[in-house]
C-alpha positions as CSV (number, residue, x, y, z in Angstrom):
1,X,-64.2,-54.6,-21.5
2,X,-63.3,-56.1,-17.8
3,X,-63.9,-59.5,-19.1
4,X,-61.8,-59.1,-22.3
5,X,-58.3,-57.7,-20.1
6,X,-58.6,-60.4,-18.1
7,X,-59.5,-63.4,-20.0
8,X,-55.6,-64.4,-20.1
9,X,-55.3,-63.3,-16.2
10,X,-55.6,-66.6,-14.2
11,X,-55.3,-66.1,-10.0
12,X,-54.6,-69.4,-8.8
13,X,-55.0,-70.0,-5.2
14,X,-53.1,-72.6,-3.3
15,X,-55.1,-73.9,0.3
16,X,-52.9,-76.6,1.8
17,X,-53.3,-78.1,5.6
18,X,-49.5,-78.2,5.1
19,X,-47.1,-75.8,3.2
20,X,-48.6,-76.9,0.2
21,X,-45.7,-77.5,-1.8
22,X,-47.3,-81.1,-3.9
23,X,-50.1,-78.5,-5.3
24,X,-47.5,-75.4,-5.8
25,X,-45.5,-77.6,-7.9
26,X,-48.3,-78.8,-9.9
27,X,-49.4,-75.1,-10.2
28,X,-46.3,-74.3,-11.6
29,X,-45.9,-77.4,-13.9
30,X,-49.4,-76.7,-15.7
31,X,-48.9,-73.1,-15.7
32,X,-45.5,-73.2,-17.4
33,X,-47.3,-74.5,-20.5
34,X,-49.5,-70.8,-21.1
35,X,-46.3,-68.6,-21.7
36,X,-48.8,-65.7,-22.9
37,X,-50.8,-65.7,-20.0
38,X,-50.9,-63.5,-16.9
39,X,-50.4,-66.2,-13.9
40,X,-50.8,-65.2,-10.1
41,X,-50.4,-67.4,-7.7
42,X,-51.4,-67.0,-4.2
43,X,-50.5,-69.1,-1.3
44,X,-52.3,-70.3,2.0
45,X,-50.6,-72.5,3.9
46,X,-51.2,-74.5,7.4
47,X,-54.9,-74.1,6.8
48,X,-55.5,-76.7,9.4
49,X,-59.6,-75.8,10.9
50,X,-62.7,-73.8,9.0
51,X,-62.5,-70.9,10.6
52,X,-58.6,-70.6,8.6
53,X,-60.5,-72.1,5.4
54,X,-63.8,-69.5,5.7
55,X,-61.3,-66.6,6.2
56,X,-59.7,-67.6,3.0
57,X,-63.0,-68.1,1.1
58,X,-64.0,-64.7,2.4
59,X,-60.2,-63.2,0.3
60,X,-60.1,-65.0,-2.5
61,X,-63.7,-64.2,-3.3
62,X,-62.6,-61.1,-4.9
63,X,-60.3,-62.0,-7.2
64,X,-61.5,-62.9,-11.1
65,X,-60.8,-66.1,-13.6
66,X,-59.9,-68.4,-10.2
67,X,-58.1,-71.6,-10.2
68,X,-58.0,-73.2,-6.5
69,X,-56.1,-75.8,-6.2
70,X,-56.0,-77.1,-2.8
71,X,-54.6,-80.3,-1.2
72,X,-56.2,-81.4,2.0
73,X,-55.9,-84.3,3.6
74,X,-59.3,-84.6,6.1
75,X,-62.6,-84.8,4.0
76,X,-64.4,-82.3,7.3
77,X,-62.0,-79.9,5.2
78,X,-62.8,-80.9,1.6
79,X,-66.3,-80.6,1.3
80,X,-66.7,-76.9,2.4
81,X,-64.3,-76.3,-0.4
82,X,-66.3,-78.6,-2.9
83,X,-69.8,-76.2,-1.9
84,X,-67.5,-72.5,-1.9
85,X,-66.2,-73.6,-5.7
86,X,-69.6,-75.2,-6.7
87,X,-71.4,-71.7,-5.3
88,X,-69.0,-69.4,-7.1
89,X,-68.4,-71.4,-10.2
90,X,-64.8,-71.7,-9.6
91,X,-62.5,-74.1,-11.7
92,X,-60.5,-76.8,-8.9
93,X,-58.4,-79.2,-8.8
94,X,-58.1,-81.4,-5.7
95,X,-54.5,-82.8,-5.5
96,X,-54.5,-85.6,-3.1
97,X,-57.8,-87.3,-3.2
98,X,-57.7,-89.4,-6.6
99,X,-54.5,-91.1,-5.6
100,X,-55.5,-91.4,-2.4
101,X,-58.4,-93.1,-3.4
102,X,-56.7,-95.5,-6.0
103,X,-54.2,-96.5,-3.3
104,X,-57.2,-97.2,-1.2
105,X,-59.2,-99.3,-2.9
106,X,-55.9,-101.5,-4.3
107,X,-54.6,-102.0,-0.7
108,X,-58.2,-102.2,0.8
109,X,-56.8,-99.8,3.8
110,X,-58.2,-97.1,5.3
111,X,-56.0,-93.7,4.9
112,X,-54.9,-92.2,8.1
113,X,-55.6,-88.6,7.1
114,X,-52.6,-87.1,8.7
115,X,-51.7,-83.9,8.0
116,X,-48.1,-83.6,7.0
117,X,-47.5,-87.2,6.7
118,X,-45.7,-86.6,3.2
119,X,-43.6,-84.6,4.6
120,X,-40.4,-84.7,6.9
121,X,-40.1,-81.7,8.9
122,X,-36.1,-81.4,8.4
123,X,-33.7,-78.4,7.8
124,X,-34.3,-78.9,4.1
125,X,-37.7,-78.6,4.5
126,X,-37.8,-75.3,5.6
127,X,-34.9,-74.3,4.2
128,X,-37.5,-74.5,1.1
129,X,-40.2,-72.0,2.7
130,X,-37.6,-70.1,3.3
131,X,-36.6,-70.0,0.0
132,X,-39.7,-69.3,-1.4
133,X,-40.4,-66.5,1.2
134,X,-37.4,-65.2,-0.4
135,X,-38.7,-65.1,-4.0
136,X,-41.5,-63.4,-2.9
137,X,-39.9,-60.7,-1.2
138,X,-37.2,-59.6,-3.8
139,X,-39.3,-60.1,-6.7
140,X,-39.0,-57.2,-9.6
141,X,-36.1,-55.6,-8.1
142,X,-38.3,-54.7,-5.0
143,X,-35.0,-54.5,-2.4
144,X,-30.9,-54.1,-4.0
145,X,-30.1,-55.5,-0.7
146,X,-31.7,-59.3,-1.6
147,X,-29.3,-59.4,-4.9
148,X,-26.2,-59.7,-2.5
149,X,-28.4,-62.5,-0.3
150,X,-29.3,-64.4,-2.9
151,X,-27.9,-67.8,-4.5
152,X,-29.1,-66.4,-7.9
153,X,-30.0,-63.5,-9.4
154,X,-32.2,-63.2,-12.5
155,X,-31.8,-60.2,-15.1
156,X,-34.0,-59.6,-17.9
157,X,-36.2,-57.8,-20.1
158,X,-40.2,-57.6,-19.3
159,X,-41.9,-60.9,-20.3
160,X,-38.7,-63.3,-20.2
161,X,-40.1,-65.1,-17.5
162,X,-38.2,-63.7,-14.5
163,X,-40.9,-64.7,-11.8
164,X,-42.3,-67.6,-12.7
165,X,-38.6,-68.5,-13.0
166,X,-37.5,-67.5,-9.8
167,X,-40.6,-69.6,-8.0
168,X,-39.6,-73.0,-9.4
169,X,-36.0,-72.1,-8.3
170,X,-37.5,-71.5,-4.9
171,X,-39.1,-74.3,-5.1
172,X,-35.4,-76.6,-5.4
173,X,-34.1,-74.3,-2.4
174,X,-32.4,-71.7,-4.3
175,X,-33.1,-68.0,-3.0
176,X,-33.8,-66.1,-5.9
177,X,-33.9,-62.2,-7.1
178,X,-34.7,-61.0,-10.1
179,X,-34.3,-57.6,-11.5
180,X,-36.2,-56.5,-14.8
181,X,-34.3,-54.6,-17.3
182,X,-35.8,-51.0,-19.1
183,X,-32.9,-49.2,-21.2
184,X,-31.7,-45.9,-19.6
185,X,-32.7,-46.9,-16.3
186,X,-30.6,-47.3,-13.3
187,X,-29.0,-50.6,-12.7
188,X,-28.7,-50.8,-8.8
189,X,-24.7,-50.9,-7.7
190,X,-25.7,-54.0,-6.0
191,X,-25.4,-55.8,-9.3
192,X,-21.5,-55.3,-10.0
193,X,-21.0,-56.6,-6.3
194,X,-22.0,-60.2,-7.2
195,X,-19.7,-63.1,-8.1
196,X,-20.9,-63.3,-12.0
197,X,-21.3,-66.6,-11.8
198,X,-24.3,-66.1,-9.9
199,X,-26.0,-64.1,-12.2
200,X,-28.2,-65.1,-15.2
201,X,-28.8,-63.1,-17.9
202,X,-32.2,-63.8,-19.8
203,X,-33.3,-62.9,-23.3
204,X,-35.8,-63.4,-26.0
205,X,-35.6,-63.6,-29.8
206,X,-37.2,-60.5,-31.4
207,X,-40.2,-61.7,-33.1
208,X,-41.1,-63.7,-30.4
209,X,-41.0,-61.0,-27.7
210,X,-42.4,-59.3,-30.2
211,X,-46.1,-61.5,-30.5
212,X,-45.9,-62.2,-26.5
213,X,-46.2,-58.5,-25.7
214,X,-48.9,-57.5,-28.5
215,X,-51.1,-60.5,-27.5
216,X,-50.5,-59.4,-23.5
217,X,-51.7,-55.6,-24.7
218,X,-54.6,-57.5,-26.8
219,X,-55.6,-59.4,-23.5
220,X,-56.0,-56.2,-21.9
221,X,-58.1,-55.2,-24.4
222,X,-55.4,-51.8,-25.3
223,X,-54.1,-51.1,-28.8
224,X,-51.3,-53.9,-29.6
225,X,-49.1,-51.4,-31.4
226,X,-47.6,-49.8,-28.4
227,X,-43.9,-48.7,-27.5
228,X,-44.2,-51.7,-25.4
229,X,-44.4,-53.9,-28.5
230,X,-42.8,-51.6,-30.8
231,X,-40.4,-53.8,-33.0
232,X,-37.9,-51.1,-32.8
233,X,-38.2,-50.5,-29.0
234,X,-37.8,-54.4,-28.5
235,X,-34.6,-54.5,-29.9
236,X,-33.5,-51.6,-28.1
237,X,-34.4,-53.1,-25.0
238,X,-33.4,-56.3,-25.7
239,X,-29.5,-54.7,-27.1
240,X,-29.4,-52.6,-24.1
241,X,-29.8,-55.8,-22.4
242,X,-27.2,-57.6,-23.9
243,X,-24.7,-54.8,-23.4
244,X,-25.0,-55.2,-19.9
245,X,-24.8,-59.1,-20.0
246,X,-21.2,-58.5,-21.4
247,X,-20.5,-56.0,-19.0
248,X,-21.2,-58.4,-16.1
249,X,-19.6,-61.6,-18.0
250,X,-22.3,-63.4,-16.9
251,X,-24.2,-66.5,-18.4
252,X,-27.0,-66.0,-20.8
253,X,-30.3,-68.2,-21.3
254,X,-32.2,-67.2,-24.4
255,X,-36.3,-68.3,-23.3
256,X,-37.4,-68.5,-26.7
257,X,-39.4,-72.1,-26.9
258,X,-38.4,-73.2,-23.8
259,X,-40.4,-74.5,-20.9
260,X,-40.1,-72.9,-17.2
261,X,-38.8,-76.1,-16.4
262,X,-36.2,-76.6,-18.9
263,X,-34.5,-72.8,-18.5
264,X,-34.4,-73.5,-14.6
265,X,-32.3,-77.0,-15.5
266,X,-29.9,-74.8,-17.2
267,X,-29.4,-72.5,-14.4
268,X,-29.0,-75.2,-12.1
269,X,-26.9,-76.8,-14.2
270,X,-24.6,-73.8,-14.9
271,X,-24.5,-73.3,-10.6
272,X,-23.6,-76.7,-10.3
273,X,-26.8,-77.7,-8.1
274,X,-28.5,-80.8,-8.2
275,X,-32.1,-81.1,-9.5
């Protein structure tokens, strides 16, 4: 039963000598292509000696179905991570090295295996971090007070891809909050104190809500006919929704068939920001 609700679960850990942005992008990228599965992602950045790397080996450890994807530039760092994965049969992907090594053997140089070297530490630099530390922390409606901070603010009902949403924002330096949407619930005042503009209303065709939430119940190895993927409770939600939408005036982005990366072009489009 434990393998069965979390064959669709996939923790993907990030280890980067640097903020790790190159393999978080990638994460994101590959993951945006398994709508129906449950994707974690979990960041550890500035890894820069063993003892950070074994103190990550020792948390990660716990966690099932792991993808870690790191990007380190010196190979003293790689190879303990090529014996943890190999020991615990992990899936990995290793960002830097093949191109690395292609570059390498075209030019017939030796790499300088500087940490960082991709990267230029200027205000938009960490305006990114910032951003993404941002994400993090109002995620799900966890603080009103970050809908009022933010550059964008992301409504919608559950499984309309809210988070992974608000991460690849993050990820263009857009502070993002998101807010998920049950009918009869309160909406926090917060809401009705932003410039609409700012707002982005999300939605999903029936049917296809309809499949996403019975096969996430199936994954978890429950009964697929639940209120949560009742037919009748979908469009309830999903009405309730759109009622509000039209209270706010606000722009709507229906998710149905489209990719992470195409809904967050919209948005970015509608704010007037630059990709």
């Amino acid at each position: 039963m434990a393998e069965e609700t979390t064959k669709k679960e996939v923790n993907i850990i990030i280890i980067s000598d640097s903020a790790g942005d190159t393999a978080f992008n990638n994460a994101v990228a590959a993951a945006a292509q398994f709508p129906d599965a449950q994707i974690n992602y979990r960041r550890y950045p500035f890894i820069i000696n063993k003892e950070k790397l074994e103190e990550t080996f020792e948390e990660i450890v716990q966690y099932p179905n792991l993808l870690l994807i790191y990007s380190l530039v010196k190979d003293e760092m790689q190879i303990p991570v090529i014996r943890f994965v190999r020991e615990h049969h992990i899936q990995s992907v290793d960002i830097l090295s093949p191109a690395i090594e292609s570059i390498q053997k075209l030019t017939g140089l030796k790499p300088q295996q500087k940490i960082g070297a991709q990267h230029k530490m200027n205000q938009k630099y960490f305006d990114r971090i910032s951003a993404m530390e941002f994400a993090v922390m109002y995620d799900d409606g966890k603080d009103p007070k970050g809908f009022l901070e933010a550059d964008v603010v992301l409504l919608g009902v559950s499984r309309t891809s809210k988070t992974p949403l608000s991460l690849f924002l993050a990820n263009k330096n857009l502070k993002v909050a998101n807010l998920p949407l049950v009918p009869d619930t309160h909406i926090p005042k917060e809401i009705y104190q932003i410039d609409p503009k700012k707002i982005i209303g999300l939605t999903n065709d029936l049917s296809v809500l309809n499949e996403i939430r019975r096969e996430r119940m199936i994954s978890y190895g429950l009964n697929p006919d639940t209120s949560y993927s009742n037919i009748d409770a979908i469009k309830k939600e999903l009405d309730s929704a759109q009622k509000l939408y039209d209270q706010l005036g606000c722009f709507v982005i229906n998710v149905a068939h489209r990719s992470i990366e195409e809904t967050a072009a919209i948005i970015m489009n509608h704010l007037g920001v630059q990709n």
